[in-house]
C-alpha positions in Angstrom: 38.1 59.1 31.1 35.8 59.8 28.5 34.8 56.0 28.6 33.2 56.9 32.1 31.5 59.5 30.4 30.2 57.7 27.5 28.5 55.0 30.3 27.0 58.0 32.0 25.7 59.0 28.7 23.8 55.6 27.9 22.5 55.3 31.2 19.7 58.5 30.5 17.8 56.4 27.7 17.5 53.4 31.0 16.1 56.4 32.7 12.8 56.1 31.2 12.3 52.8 30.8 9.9 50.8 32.9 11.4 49.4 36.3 14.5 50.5 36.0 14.7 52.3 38.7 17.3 49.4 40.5 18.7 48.6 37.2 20.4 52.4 37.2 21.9 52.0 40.2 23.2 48.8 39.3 24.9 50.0 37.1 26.5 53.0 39.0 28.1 50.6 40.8 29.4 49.1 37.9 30.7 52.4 37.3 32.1 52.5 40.6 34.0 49.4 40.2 35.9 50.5 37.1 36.4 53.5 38.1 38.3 52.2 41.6 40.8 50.2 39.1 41.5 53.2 37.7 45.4 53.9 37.3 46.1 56.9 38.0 49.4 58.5 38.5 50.3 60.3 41.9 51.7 63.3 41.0 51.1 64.4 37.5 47.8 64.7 35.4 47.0 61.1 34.2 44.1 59.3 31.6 44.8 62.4 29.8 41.8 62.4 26.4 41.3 65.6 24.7 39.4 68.0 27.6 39.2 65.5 30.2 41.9 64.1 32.8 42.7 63.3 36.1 44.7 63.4 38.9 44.3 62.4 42.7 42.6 65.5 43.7 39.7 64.8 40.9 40.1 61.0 41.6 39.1 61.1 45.1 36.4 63.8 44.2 34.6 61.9 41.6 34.5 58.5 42.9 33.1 60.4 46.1 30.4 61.9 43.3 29.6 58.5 42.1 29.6 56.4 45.5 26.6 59.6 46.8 24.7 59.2 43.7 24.4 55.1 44.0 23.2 56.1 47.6 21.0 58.7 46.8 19.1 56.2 44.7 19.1 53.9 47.6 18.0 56.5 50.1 14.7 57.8 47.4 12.8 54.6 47.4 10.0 56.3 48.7 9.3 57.8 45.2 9.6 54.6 43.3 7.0 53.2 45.5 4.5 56.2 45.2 5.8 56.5 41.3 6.5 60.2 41.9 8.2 61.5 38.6 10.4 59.0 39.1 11.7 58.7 35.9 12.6 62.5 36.0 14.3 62.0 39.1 16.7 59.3 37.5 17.2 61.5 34.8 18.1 64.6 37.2 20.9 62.3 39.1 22.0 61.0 36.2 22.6 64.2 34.6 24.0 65.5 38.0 26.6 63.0 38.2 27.6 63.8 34.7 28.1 67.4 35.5 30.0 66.3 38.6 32.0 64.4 37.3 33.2 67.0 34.1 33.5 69.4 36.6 36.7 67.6 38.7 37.7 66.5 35.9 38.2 69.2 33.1 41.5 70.8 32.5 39.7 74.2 30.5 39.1 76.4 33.2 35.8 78.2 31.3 34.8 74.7 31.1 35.2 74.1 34.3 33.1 77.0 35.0 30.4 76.0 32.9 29.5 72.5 34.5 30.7 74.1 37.7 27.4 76.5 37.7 25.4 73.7 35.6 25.3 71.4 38.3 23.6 74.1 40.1 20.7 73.5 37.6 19.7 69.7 38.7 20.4 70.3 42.4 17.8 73.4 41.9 15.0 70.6 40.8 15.5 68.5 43.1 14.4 71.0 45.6 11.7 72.6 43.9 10.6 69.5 42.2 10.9 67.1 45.2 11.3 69.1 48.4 8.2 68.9 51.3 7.2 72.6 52.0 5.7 75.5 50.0 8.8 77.5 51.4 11.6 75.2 48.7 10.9 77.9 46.5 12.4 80.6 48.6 15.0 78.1 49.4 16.3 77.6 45.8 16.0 81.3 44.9 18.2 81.9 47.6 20.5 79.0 46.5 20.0 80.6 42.6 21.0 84.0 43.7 23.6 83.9 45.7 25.4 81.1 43.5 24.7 83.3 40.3 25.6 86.6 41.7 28.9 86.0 42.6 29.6 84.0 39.1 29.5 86.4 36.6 32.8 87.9 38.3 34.6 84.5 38.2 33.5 84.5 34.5 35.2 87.8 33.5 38.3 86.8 36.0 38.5 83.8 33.8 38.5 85.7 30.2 41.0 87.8 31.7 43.3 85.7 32.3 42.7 84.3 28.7 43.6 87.7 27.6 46.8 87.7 29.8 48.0 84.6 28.9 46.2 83.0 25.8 45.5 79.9 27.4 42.6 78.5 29.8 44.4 75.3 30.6 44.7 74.8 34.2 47.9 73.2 34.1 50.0 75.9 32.3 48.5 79.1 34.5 50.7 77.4 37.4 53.8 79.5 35.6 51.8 82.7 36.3 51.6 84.9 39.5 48.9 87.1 38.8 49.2 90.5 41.7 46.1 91.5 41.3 43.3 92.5 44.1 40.2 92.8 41.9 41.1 89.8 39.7 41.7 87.9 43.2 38.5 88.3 44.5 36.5 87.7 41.5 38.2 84.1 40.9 37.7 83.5 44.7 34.1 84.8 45.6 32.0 82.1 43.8 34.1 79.6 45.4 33.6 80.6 48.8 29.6 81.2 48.7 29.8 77.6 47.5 31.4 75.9 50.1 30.0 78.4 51.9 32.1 80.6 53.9 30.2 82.7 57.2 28.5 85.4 55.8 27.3 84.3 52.6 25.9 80.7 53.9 22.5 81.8 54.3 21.2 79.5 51.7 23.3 76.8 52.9 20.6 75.8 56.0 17.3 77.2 53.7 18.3 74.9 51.0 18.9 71.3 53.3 15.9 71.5 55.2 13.8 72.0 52.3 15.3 69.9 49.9 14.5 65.8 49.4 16.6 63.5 50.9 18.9 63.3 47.7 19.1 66.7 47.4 20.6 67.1 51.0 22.7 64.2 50.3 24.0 66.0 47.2 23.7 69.2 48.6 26.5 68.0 51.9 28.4 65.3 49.9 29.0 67.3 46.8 28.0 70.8 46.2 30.4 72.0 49.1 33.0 70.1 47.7 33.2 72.3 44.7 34.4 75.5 46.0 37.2 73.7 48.1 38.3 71.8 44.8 38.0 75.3 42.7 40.3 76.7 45.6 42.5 74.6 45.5 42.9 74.8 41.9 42.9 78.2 41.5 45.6 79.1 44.4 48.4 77.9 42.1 48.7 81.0 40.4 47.3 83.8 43.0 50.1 82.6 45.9 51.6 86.4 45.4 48.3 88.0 46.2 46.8 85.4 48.4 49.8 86.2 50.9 48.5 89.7 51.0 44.7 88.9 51.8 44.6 85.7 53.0 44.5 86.5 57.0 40.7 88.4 56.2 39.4 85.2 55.0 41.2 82.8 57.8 39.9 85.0 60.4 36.0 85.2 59.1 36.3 81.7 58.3 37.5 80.4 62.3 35.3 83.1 64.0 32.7 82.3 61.8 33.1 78.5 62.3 32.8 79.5 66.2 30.0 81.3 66.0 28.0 78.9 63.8 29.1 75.8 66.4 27.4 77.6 69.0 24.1 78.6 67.0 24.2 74.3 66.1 22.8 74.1 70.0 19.7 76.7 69.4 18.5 74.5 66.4 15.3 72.5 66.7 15.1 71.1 63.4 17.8 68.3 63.1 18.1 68.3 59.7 19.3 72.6 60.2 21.5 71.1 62.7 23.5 68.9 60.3 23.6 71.5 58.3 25.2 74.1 60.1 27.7 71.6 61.8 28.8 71.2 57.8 28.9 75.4 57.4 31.4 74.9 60.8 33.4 72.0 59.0 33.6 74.1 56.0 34.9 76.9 57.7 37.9 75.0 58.9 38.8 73.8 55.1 38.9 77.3 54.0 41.2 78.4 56.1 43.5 75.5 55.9 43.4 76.2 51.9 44.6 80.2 52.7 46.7 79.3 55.0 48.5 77.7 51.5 51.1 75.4 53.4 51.6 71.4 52.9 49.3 70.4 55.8 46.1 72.7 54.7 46.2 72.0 51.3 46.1 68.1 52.2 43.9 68.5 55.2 41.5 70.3 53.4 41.5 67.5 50.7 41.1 64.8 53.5 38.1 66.5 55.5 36.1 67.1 52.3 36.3 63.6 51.5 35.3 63.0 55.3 32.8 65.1 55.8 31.2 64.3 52.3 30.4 60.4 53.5 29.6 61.8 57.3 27.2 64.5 56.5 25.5 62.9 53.5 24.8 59.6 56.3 23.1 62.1 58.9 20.9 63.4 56.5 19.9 60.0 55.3 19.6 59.0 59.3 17.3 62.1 59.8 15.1 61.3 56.6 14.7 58.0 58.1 13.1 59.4 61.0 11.6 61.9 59.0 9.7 59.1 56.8 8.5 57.6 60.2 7.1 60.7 62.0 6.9 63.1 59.5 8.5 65.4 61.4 11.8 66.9 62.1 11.5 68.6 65.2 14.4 67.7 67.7 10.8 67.7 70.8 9.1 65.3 68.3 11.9 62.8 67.5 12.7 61.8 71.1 13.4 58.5 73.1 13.6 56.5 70.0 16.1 54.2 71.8 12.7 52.5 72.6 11.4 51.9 68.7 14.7 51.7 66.9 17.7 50.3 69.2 19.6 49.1 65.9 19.4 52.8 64.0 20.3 54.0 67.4 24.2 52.1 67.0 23.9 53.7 63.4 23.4 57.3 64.9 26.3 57.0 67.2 28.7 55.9 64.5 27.7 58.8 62.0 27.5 61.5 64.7 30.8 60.3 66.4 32.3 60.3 62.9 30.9 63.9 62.7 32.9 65.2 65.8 36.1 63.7 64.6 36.3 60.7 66.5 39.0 58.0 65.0 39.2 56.4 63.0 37.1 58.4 60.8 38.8 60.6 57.9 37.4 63.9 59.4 40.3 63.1 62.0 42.9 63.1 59.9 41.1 66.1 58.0 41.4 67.8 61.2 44.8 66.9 62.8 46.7 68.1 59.4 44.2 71.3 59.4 44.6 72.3 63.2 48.3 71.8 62.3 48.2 74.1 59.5 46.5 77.1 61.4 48.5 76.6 64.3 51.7 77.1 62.1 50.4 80.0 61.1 49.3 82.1 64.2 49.4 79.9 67.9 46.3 82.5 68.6 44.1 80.6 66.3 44.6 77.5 68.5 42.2 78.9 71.0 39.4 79.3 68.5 40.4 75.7 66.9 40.1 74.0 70.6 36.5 75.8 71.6 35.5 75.1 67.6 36.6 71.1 68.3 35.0 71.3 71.8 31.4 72.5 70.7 31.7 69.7 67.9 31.6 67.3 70.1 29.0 69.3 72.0 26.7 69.6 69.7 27.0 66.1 67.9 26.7 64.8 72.0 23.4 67.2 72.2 21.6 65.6 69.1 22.3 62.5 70.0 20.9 62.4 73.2 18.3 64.6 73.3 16.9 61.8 70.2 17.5 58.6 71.6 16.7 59.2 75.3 13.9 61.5 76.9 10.2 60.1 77.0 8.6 59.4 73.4 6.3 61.4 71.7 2.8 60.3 72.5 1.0 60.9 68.9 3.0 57.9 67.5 0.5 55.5 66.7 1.8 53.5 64.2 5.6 52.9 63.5 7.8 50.2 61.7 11.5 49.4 62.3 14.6 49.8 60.3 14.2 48.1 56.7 17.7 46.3 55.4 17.7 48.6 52.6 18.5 51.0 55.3 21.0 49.5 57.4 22.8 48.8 53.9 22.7 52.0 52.9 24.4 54.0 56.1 26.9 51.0 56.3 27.9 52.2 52.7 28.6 55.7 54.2 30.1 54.6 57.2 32.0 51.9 55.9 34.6 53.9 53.5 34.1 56.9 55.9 36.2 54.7 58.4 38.6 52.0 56.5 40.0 54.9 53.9 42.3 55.9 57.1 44.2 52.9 56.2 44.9 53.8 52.9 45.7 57.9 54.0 49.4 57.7 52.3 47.1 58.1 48.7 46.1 61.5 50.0 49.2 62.2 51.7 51.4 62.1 49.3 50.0 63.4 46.3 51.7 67.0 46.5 
């Protein structure tokens, strides 16, 4: 593992070099390809090195980090051609993906916390640094504050259980069963404003609509993913305790993800659309992780995978609109059947992936995670069915009310899907719908 890192290390110096902005990515995907060949073993932790290792649960994490990063390049051509800081930005994804990629990987748990909140530092310049409005700044104090408020708690949780037990190592806290309310909720909060769960997700929709193109990308394929990874760690040793309080969070998370669905069809802005559809997709994983049977626990793993290729697509779909009209207003971007039939296939792929169509992984993220709930109360299938219908309803409603309808009549000048673009959602759309043939990976790995 630490050979990955090392490569990640010598990439910064490439950074700042002249035209290199390809070159970087280039070699991300060299990156990519030894990583894939990885061998990793199913059920233990494997590449073992002194802080670092790995199992299937990083695995699938990481090369998810590293695949959004080679795209996020891809998708911010825009600033290499108007040599915007572009050097900086390399540099910020670079040292993104290096905190990523330490942060599903560690075994230290206070090390774990400490790339966990510093990727929060390069995802916070993105937005200020290369986010459209005056209002980013409001947007990344609110992504600063709720994030840091709730992590000083997990910090002390995590000394405490140093004190307890003399050890930070993930893998040995599985012997514990810690019964304790206060400790609970401070090792859980953080975690759940990260991925976010309904009432702390303001910052969630603030944060994507101001933020660049990579930083949404980032933002949906990543940044959510850390809380349900954290989760899923931690639950190991608070089972006793989480059997106490875990019907508070399942029901928040399901009425929450209900509620949220229906505000996705007051939305104007489409990129505020995707990104409550991901606060309603998120909702669902946290329950299935609570819920602490077989079919959440792998469900959960499955739809963050899933959603992290969907959701980072759509936001690249809308910035391509957005590059075109400058605009993202759902009355603005209409009948664009008529200038982009090809990008109009691409928009029907990504959103159909979105509501769970097969044979995209959210399915199978959603069959093990409706399972899951339904196991544990039949009640909750009423608000799982109305949650999958308005999915589909609001994915149909964006779709349509784009493509069709009469165009907007200040376009003057407009130009047609580049390759570069039809490249780069096939990358997310691609793996997003051929890793369903591979499921028994994620299946088996408990």
């Amino acid at each position: 593992m630490m050979k990955f890192l090392m490569m990640m290390m010598f990439l910064i110096p490439i950074c700042f070099m002249k035209n290199m902005f390809w070159m970087v990515q280039m070699v991300l995907f060299l990156l990519m390809f030894f990583f894939m060949n990885l061998t990793i073993n199913l059920y233990y932790m494997s590449n073992l090195s002194y802080l670092i290792s790995c199992d299937i649960m990083s695995y699938g994490l990481i090369l998810l980090s590293i695949w959004i990063c080679i795209l996020m390049i891809m998708a911010s051509e825009n600033l290499f051609k108007v040599k915007f800081y572009v050097n900086f930005f390399l540099f910020n994804v670079i040292f993104l993906l290096i905190m990523l990629f330490l942060t599903f990987s560690v075994t230290n748990m206070f090390l774990f916390y400490l790339f966990f909140e510093g990727s929060l530092i390069p995802t916070l310049i993105l937005i200020i640094g290369w986010g459209y409005q005056p209002e980013r700044i409001l947007a990344g104090m609110y992504l600063l504050f709720y994030t840091l408020f709730v992590s000083l708690p997990l910090l002390l949780g995590i000394f405490y259980i140093y004190m307890e037990n003399y050890s930070m190592i993930i893998y040995f806290l599985k012997f514990m069963n810690l019964d304790n309310y206060i400790l609970y909720l401070c090792m859980i909060l953080a975690f759940l404003v990260k991925m976010p769960m309904y009432f702390v997700h303001l910052w969630l929709p603030k944060a994507h609509v101001e933020a660049p193109v990579s930083g949404s990308m980032i933002l949906a394929g990543i940044m959510l993913k850390l809380g349900g990874y954290g989760l899923l760690r931690l639950m190991i040793f608070l089972q006793k305790i989480n059997f106490k309080l875990n019907y508070i969070f399942i029901v928040i998370s399901l009425l929450g993800g209900l509620y949220i669905s229906l505000k996705c069809f007051c939305q104007v802005d489409i990129k505020s659309l995707i990104a409550y559809s991901s606060v309603a997709h998120m909702s669902m994983v946290i329950s299935g992780i609570m819920i602490m049977n077989y079919w959440g626990f792998l469900g959960s793993y499955i739809m963050m995978i899933g959603h992290g290729l969907c959701s980072s697509g759509m936001f690249c779909l809308a910035n391509i609109l957005y590059e075109r009209l400058h605009s993202r207003s759902l009355y603005i971007n209409k009948g664009l059947m008529n200038f982009m039939p090809s990008m109009s296939l691409w928009w029907f792929l990504l959103i159909s992936s979105n509501m769970a169509a097969p044979p995209s992984l959210n399915l199978m993220g959603e069959i093990s995670l409706i399972n899951s709930s339904v196991s544990w109360s039949w009640i909750s299938m009423i608000i799982l069915m109305l949650i999958s219908f308005f999915s589909a309803g609001y994915s149909l409603y964006l779709y349509s009310y784009i493509q069709h309808g009469e165009s907007y009549s200040g376009i003057y000048s407009y130009y047609t899907g580049l390759s570069r673009e039809y490249l780069m959602l096939l990358l997310h759309w691609f793996p997003l719908n051929i890793m369903i043939m591979k499921i028994d990976y994620s299946m088996i790995w408990f």
